[in-house]
C-alpha positions as CSV (number, residue, x, y, z in Angstrom):
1,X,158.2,118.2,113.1
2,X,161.1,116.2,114.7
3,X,159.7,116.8,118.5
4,X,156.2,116.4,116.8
5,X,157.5,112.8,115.9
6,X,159.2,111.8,119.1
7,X,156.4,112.9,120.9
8,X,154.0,110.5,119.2
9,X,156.5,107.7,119.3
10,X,157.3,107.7,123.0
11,X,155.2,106.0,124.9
12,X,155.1,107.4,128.1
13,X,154.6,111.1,126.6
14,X,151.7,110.0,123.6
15,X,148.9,110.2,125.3
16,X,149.7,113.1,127.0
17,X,150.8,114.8,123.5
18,X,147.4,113.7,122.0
19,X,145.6,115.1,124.7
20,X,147.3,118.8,124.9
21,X,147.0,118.1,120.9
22,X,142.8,118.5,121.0
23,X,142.8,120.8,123.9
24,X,144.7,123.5,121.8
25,X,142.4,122.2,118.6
26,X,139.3,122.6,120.7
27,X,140.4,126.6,121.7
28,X,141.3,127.5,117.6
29,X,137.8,126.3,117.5
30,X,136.0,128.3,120.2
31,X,138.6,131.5,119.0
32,X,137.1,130.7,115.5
33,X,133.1,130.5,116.6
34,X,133.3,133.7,118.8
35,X,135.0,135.8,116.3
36,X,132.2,134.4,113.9
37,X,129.5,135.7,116.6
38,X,132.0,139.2,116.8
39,X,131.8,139.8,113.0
40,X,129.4,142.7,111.7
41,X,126.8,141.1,109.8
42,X,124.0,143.0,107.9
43,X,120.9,141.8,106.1
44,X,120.3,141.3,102.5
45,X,117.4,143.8,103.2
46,X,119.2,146.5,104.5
47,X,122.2,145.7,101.3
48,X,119.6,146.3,98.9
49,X,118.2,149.2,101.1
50,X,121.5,150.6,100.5
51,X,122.6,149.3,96.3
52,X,123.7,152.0,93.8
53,X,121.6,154.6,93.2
54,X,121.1,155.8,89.3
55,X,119.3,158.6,88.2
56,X,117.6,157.1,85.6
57,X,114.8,160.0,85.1
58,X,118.3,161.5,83.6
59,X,119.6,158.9,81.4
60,X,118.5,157.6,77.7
61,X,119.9,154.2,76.6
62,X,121.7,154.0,73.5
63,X,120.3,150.9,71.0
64,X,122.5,148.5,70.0
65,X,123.1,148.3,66.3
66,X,121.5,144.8,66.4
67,X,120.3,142.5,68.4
68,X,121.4,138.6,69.1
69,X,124.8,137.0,68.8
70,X,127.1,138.1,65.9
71,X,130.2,136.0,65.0
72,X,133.3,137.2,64.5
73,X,135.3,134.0,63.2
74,X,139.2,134.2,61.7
75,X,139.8,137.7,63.5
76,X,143.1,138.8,61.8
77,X,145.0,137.9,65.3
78,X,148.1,141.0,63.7
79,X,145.0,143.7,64.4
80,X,144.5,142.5,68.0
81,X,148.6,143.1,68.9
82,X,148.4,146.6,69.3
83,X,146.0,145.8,72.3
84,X,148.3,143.6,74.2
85,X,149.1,144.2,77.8
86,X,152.8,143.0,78.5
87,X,152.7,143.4,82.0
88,X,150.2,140.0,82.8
89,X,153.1,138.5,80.3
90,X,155.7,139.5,82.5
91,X,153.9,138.2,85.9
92,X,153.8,134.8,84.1
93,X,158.0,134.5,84.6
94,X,157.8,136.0,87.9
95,X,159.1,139.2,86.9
96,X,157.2,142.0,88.4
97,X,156.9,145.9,87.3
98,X,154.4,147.8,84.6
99,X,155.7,147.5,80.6
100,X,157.3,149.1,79.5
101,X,158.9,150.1,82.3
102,X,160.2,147.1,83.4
103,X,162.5,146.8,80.4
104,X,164.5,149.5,81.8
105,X,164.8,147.9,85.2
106,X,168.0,148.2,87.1
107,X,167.2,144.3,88.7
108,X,165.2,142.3,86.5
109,X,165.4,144.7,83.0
110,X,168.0,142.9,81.4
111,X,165.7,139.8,81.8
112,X,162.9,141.4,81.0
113,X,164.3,142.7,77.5
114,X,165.6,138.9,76.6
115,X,161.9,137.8,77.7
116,X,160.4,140.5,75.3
117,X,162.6,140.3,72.6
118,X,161.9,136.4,72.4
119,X,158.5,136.7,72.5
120,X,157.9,139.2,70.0
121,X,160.2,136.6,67.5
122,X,157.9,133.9,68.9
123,X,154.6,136.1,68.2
124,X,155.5,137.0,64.8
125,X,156.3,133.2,63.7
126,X,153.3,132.5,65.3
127,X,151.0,134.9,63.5
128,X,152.6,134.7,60.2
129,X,152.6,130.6,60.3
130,X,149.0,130.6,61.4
131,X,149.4,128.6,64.3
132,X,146.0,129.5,66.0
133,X,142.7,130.8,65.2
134,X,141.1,133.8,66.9
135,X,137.2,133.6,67.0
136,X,134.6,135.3,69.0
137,X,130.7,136.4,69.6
138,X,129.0,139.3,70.7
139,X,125.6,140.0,71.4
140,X,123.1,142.2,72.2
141,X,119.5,142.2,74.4
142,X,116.6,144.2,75.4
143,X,116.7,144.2,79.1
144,X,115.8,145.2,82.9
145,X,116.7,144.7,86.1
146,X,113.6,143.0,88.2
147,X,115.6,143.0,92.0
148,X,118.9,141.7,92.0
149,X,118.0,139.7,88.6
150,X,118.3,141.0,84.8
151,X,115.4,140.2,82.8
152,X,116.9,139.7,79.0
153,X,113.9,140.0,76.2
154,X,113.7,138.3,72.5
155,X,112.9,142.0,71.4
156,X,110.3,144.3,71.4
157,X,107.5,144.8,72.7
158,X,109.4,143.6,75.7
159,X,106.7,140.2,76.5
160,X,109.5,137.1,76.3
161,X,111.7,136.8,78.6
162,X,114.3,134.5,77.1
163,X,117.0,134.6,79.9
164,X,117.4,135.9,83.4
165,X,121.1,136.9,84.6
166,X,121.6,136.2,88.3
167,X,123.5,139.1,90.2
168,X,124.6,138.9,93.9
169,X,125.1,142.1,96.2
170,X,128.0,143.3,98.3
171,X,127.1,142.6,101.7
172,X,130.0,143.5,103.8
173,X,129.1,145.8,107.0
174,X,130.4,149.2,106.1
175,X,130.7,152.6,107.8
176,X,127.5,154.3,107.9
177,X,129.8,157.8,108.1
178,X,131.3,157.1,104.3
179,X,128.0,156.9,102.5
180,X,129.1,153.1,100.1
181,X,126.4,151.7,98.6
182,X,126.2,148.0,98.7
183,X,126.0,147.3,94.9
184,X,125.2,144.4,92.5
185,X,125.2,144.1,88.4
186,X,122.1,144.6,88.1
187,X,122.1,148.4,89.5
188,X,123.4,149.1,86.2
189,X,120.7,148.1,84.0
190,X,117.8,150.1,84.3
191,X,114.3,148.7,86.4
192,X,112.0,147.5,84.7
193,X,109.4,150.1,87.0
194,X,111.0,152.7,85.2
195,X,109.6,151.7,81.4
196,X,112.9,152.9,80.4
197,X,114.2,150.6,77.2
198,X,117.4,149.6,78.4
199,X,120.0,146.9,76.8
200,X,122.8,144.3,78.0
201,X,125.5,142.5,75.8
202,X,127.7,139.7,76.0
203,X,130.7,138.0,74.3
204,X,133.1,135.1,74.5
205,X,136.3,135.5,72.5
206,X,139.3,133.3,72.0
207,X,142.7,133.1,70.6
208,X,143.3,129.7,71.3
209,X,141.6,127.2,68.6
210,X,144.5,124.8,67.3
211,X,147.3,126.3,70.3
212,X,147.7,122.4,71.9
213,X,148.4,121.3,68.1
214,X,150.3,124.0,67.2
215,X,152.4,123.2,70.1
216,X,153.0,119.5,69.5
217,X,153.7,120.5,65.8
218,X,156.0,123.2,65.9
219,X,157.8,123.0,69.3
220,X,160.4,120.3,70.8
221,X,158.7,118.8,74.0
222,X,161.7,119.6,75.6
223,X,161.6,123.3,75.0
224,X,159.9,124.1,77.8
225,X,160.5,127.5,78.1
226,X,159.0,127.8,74.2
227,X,156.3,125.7,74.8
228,X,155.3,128.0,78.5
229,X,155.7,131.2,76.1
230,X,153.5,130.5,72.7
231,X,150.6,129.9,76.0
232,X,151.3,132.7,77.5
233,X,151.0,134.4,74.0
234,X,148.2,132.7,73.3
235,X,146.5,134.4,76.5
236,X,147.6,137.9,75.9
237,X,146.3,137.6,72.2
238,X,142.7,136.2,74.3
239,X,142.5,139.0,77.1
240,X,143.9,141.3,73.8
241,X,140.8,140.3,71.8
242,X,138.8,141.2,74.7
243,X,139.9,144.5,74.8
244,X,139.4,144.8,70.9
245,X,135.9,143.7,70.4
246,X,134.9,146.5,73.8
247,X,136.0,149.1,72.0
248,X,134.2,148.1,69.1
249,X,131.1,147.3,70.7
250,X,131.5,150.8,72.7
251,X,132.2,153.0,69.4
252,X,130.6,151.1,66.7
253,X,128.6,148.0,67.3
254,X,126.4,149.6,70.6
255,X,127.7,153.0,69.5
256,X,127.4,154.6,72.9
257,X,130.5,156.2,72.8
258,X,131.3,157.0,68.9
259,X,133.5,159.5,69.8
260,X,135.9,158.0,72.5
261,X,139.6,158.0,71.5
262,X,141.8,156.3,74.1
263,X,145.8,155.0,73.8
264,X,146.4,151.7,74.6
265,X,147.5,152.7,77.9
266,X,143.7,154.4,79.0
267,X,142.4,151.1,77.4
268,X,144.7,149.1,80.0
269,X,143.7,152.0,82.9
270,X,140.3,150.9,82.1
271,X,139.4,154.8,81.7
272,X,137.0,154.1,78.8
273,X,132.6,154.2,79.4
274,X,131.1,151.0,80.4
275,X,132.6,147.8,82.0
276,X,133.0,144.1,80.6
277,X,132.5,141.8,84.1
278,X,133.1,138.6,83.8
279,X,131.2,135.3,85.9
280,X,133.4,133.6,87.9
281,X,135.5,136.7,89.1
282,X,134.8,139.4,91.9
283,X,131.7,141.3,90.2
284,X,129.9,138.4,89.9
285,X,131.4,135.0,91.4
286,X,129.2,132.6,90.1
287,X,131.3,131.2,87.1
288,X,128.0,129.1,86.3
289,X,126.2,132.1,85.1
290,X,128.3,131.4,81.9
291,X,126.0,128.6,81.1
292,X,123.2,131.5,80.3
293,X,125.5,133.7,78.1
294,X,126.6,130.3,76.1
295,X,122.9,129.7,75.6
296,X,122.0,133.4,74.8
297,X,124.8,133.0,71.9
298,X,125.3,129.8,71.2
299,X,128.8,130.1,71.8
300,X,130.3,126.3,71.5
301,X,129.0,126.1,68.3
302,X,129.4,129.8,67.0
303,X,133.0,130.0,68.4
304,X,134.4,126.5,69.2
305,X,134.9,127.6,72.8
306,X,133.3,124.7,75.0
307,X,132.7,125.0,79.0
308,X,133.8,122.0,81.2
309,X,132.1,120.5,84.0
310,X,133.0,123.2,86.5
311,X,132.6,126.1,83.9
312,X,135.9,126.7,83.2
313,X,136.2,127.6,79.4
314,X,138.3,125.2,77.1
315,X,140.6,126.3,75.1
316,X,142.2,128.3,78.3
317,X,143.1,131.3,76.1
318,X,139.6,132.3,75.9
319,X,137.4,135.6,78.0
320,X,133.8,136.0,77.8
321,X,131.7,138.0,79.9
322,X,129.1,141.1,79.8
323,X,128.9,144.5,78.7
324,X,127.0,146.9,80.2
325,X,127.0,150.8,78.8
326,X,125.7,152.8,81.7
327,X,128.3,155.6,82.3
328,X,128.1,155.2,86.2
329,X,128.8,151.5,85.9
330,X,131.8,150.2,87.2
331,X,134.4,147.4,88.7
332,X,133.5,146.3,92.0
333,X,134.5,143.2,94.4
334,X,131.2,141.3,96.0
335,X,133.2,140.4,98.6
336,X,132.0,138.2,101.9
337,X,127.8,137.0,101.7
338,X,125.7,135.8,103.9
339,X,123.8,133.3,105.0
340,X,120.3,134.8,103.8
341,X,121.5,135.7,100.6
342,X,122.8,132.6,99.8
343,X,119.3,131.4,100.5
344,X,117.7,133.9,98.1
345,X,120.1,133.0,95.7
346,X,119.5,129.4,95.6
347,X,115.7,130.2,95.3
348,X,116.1,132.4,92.0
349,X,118.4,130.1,90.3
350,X,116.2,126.7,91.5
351,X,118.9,125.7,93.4
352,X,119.2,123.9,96.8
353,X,120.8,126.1,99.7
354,X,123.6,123.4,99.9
355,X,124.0,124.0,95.8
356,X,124.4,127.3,96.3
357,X,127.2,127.0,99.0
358,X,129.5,124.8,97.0
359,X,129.5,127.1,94.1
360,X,130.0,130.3,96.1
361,X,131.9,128.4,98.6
362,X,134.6,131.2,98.3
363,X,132.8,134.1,99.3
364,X,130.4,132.6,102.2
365,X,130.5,135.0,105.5
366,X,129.9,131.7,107.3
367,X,130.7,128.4,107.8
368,X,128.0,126.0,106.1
369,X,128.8,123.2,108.3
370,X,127.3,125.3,111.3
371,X,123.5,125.6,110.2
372,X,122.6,127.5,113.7
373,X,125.0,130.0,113.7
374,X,125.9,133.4,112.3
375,X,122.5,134.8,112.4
376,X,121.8,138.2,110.9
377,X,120.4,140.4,113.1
């Protein structure tokens, strides 16, 4: 930085520095454009050539108890404890390794057991006191997948579309040797070809109504560390809540799985039937997709939990998301998109192509700035 410096300040060498400066600039730039032209690029036609297959001549979907939005307001936050995972808690501090394993450390274990034993003091004030309020919503639709698109009905017979959930589709080049399919969300709702009565859910939970106050209330403001653990609390007993209401939507309230019976640990493993995806993260980037499942349940008002200008949900200790029940479904990453699906995309959610783009900014294939290049063959 010091050479970087004199170089600019001395004026027999500036010029020349300024002009070795853009030479270098303008080679990152022609390195960047060819390896742009050098990347393996596939259609959107040939991803959805290849999406997850279901054999859905084999399957019969299980009926949700009920449909629309249920509230579940002043959940008894001691219940959702059991369902905490630590480890998240411990990646807050910078302290990495799986609970409880990491209490028995030989580097950080000694920290680790303070940590823990301070916040379980610190949870049980905080849930005996009442210092926040744990509320949620679930609900249930007929639905069907039309494309990459879920269709979600009032009821049946299956004539009012009420809502459509946008999906996107992996699109990264694979080898054609490993046999991947190139799958979106909406794989795992049966199509609506098939005449086959299939169902979606959806929920938003939190545990964080009255956390800011509580905080301001019963904490110094210069108890820092205090103050960084009741929201770190506040966020296990969210994602914890999360994890609750799927298992009772999976054995009770959708009832496709009655007879599962999972330890915290398989519930943490993820090893149960069905998945929970949320917008905004790799299933499904989109985090405005979370304006449909606020409509579909009414969730500011049912819940308290509002959405902010960019979709981020307020208070922060909050998780919302789908559920879909299809034993084959699973976690997957979108990844990298192109060009041409950003372009479909925009047209099924009315948006402009440049729209589109700045919300899915982080998983473009391309650069938008270029509008002639990276062509899909």
């Amino acid at each position: 930085a010091v050479g970087v410096v004199s170089n600019l300040l001395s004026e027999g060498e500036s010029k020349g520095f300024v002009a070795s400066l853009k030479t270098d600039y303008a080679k990152v730039r022609e390195a960047h454009i060819a390896g742009e032209a050098r990347k393996q690029r596939i259609t959107l036609a040939q991803a959805r050539a290849n999406a997850f297959k279901i054999a859905w001549n084999n399957f019969k979907p299980v009926k949700p108890t009920f449909m629309g939005p249920r509230a579940f307001n002043n959940y008894d936050l001691a219940k959702l404890v059991p369902y905490i995972d630590w480890t998240p808690f411990f990646q807050t501090w910078e302290l990495s390794g799986r609970y409880p394993q990491i209490l028995a450390d030989n580097k950080v274990g000694a920290e680790a057991k303070k940590l823990f034993d301070d916040a379980q003091a610190l949870l049980t004030r905080m849930i005996a006191e009442k210092w926040v309020t744990a509320s949620g919503v679930v609900g249930f639709w007929p639905a069907n997948s039309v494309g990459d698109d879920i269709e979600v009905y009032s009821g049946e017979p299956r004539k009012y579309k009420v809502a459509t959930l946008h999906t996107l589709r992996q699109q990264i080049a694979r080898d054609p040797t490993r046999n991947r399919a190139h799958t979106a969300l909406a794989d795992f709702v049966a199509p609506k070809e098939t005449g086959l009565a299939d169902y979606i859910g959806g929920f938003a939970v939190t545990a964080g109504l009255g956390e800011e106050e509580a905080i301001e209330k019963h904490i110094a403001k210069t108890d820092d560390y205090t103050r960084i653990m009741a929201k770190a609390l506040c966020d296990r007993l969210a994602e914890a809540f999360a994890e609750a209401m799927h298992e009772k939507v999976r054995k009770e309230l959708w009832g496709y799985a009655k007879d599962e019976n999972l330890t915290n640990e398989d519930l943490i493993l993820e090893k149960y039937s069905g998945i929970r995806p949320a917008p905004g993260y790799p299933a499904q980037p989109d985090h405005t997709e979370k304006k449909t499942l606020w409509a579909l349940m009414d969730v500011a008002n049912t819940t308290g939990i509002a959405l902010t200008e960019s979709f981020a949900m307020w208070p922060g200790a909050s998780v919302s998301g789908l559920y879909f029940a299809h034993p084959d479904s699973h976690y997957f990453g979108v990844g990298k998109i192109e060009r041409d699906q950003i372009e479909d995309y925009a047209q099924r959610k009315k948006w402009t192509p440049e729209e589109a783009e700045r919300w899915l900014a982080p998983v473009l294939n391309y650069d938008p700035r270029r509008r002639a290049d990276t062509k899909v063959a």
